[in-house]
DRENVOVEX-326853 format. One line per 4 residues: number of its first residue (from 0); their letters; for each residue x negated, y, z of C-alpha. Coordinates in steps of 0.5 Angstrom, whole numbers, plus 500, padded with zeros to 3 digits. Example, Ala and Ser with C-alpha at 12.3 -4.5 7.8 and 13.67 -1.06 7.14 Angstrom:
0> AS> 475 491 516  473 498 514 .
//
This chain:
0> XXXX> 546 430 679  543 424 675  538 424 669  537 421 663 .
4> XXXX> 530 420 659  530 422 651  524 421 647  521 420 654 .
8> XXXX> 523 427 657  528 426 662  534 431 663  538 433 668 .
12> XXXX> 546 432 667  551 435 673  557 435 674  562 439 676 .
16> XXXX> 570 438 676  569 433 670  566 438 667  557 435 664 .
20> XXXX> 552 440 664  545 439 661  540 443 662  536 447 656 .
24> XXXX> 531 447 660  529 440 661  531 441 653  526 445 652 .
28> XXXX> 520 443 656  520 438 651  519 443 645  513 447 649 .
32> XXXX> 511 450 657  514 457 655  521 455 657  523 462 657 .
36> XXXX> 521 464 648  525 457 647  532 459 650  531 466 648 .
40> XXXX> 530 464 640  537 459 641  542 465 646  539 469 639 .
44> XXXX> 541 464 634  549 465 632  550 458 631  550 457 638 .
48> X> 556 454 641 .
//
């Protein structure tokens, strides 16, 4: 597991069979507290992944 810090917010990356994974919660601390509003309005979004 490592961390990088963008627009002084650090991020969780993992790694898994080669494979990097951020988290959209460290992502989405960023916007705001309520981490859960956030994720939700993006997995709504259609234009996400």
């Amino acid at each position: 597991m490592a961390k990088i810090k963008v627009q002084n917010t650090e991020i969780t990356i993992v790694s898994i069979n080669n494979n990097d994974y951020i988290s959209i919660t460290d992502i989405a601390k960023h916007k705001t507290d309520d981490t859960s509003a956030t994720i939700g309005n993006w997995m709504r979004n259609r234009n996400t992944l």
